[in-house]
N, C-alpha and C positions, 0 to 999 in steps of 0.2 A: 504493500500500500504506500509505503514511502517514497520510495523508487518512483511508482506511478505519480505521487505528488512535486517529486523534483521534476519530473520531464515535461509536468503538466507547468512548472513554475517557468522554465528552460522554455517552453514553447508558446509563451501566452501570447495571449491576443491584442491586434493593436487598442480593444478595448479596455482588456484587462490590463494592458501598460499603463494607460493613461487613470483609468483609475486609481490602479496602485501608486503610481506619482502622487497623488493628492492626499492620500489616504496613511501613506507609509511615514514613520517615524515621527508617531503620532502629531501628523499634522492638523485633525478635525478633532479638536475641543480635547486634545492629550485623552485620546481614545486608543489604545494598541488593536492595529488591526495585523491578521495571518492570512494569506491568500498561502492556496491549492491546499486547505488543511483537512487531514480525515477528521469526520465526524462518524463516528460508528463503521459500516461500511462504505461510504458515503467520501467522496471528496468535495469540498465545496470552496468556491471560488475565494469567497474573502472571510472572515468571521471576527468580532470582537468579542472575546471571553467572558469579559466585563459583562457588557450588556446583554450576551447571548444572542447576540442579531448577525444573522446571515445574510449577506450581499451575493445573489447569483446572478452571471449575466449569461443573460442566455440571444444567439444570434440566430440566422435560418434553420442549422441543424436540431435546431430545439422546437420548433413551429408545430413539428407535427407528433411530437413526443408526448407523452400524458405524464406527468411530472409528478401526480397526485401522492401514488404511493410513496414516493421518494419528500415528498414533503413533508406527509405524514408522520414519517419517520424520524424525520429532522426535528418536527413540534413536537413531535413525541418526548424526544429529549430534553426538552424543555426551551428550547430557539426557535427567534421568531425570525421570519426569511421576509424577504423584502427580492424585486426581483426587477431587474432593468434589462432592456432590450439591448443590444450593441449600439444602435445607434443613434440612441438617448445617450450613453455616455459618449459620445463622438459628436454629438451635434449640440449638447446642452448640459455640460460636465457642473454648472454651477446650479442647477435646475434639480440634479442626481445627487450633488453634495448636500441641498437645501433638505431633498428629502431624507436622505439619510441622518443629517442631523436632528431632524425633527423626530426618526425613532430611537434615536440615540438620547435623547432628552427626555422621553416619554415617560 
């Protein structure tokens, strides 16, 4: 699972770049955020421990995928997922940041 989370870190997306730029060493409100981290079985894009909020983004190859179970799973644990299309974070990064702060302060 770790492996798959290095290569998944090793190959992100130009969405996932630019997020993580904004996000990393806690730049939104000295919140520590982990991108490509296991959760249970589960790899997920970004997470704050703290808060227990999941950031996933998901782009075309996700469109037609039923995410349900895999959510489930995630809330199960007690994390709340929040979920951005690629190119909301690519066309309106400050729009993405606003909401995320908003359940980061919740």
């Amino acid at each position: 699972m770790n492996e798959v989370a290095r290569r998944l870190r090793r190959d992100s997306t130009e969405a996932e770049r630019k997020l993580w730029s904004a996000l990393r060493d806690r730049q939104l409100f000295r919140f520590k955020f982990r991108r490509q981290q296991p959760i249970g079985s589960f790899i997920v894009d970004f997470v704050c421990q703290e808060k227990r909020l999941v950031i996933e983004l998901d782009g075309g190859q996700h469109a037609d995928k039923d995410e349900t179970s895999r959510t489930g799973r995630i809330e199960a644990d007690g994390y709340k997922i929040i979920r951005f299309w690629n190119h909301e974070v690519l066309g309106n990064l400050d729009g993405v940041l606003a909401r995320i702060q908003q359940a980061l302060l919740k």
